[in-house]
C-alpha positions, 0 to 999 in steps of 0.5 A, spaced: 472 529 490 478 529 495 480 521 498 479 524 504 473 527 504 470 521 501 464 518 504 462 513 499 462 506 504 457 508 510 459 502 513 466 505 513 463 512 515 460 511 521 467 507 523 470 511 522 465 516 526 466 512 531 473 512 533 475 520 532 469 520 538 473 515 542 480 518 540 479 526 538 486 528 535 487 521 530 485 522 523 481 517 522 479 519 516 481 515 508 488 516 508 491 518 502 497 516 498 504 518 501 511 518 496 514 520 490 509 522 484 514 519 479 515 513 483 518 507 479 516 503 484 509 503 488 507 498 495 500 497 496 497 495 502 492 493 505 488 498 508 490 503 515 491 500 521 487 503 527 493 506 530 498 507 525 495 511 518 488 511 522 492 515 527 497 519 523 494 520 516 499 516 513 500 509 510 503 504 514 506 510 519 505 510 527 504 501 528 507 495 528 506 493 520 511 499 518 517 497 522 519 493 517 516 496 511 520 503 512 527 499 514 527 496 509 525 501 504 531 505 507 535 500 507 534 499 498 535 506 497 527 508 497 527 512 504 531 517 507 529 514 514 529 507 516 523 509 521 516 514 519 515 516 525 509 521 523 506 525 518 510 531 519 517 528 520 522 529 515 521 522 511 521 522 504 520 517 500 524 517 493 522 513 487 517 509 491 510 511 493 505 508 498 498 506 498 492 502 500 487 498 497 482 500 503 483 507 503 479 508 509 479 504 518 475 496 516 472 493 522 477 489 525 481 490 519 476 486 514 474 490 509 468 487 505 467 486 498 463 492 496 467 496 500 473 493 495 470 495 490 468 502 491 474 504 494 478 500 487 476 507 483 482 510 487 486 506 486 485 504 478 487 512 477 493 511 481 495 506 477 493 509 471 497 516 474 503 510 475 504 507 469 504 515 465 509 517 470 513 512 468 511 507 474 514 500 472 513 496 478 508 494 483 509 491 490 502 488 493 502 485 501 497 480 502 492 477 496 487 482 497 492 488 495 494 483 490 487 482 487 485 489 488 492 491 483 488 486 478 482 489 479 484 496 478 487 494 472 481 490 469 486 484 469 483 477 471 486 474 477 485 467 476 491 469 470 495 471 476 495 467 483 498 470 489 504 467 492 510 470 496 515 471 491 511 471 485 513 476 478 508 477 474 509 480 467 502 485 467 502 491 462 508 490 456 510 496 453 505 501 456 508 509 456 514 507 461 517 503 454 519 497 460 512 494 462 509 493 469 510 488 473 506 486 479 510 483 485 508 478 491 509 478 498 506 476 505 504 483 509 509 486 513 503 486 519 506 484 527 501 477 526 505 476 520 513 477 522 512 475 529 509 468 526 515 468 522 511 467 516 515 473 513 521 474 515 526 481 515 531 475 509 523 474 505 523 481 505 529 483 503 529 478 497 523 481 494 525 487 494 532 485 491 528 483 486 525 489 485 532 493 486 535 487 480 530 488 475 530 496 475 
């Protein structure tokens, strides 16, 4: 089966039914991943917000929550505009690739457990698709992208706690010859930098990083 045709969740599903009557031209379907399919670098997320990858069908692109993500995915040489506007502009994504943990719009953007882990299948094979393209580096924003990584590894999380700025050697020596690693930050969502939790300086400094260990 397609992401996009997925079902699985009726929670979700019916959500999901419920926004595209009330907004008839937003995708509001499970949002694939977007960039480079031999990236070296992939971001996971939360899951698509309402009116951003809800509305555009595509990761962090339309809301709040991107604006700094895409400037500082161009600012590093990840991105060939600093904004993504949506899914038809002319923004590539190079080496990076983008997705979610949630594939799909949670209530009050708070998926619950089960819906975590159905939707983690997804993601195990993309981290799978990953690591065989030669992926080396995982960017998880916020603890449940951090825990649904570990999970689609089948690694535990207590041996891997979350915190803003942690590196975390995962795989060594998979098919890529340099290992995976799994990054840590804050997500980049409008309560997070507006409350200066996560600055632009925070940001920046995860992914130089990120950047240094390539």
């Amino acid at each position: 089966m397609d992401i996009i045709d997925c079902q699985q969740c009726e929670r979700l599903y019916n959500f999901l039914r419920s926004v595209k009557s009330k907004h008839p031209d937003y995708h509001a379907r499970p949002v694939a991943a977007f960039g480079d399919v031999t990236a070296k670098l992939l971001i996971v997320g939360l899951a698509p917000g309402m009116h951003g990858a809800n509305r555009t069908g595509r990761p962090f692109t339309g809301d709040y929550a991107g604006v700094l993500l895409y400037k500082t995915l161009h600012q590093f040489g990840f991105a060939t505009s600093p904004e993504s506007v949506s899914a038809v502009d002319d923004l590539q994504l190079i080496g990076c690739r983008i997705t979610n943990a949630v594939k799909c719009l949670p209530p009050e953007n708070k998926p619950i457990p089960e819906e975590i882990k159905q939707c983690n299948r997804y993601l195990s094979t993309e981290l799978r698709q990953f690591t065989k393209n030669g992926g080396t580096a995982v960017l998880a924003l916020g603890t449940v992208a951090h825990r649904a990584v570990l999970m689609g590894l089948q690694l535990k999380a207590k041996d891997y706690p979350f915190a803003h700025g942690a590196v975390h050697s995962l795989i060594q020596g998979h098919q890529n010859g340099k290992g995976l690693r799994l990054y840590d930050s804050y997500h980049c969502s409008r309560y997070n930098t507006q409350t200066k939790r996560l600055t632009a300086e925070m940001f920046e400094h995860v992914f130089s990083r990120i950047a240094a260990d390539f």
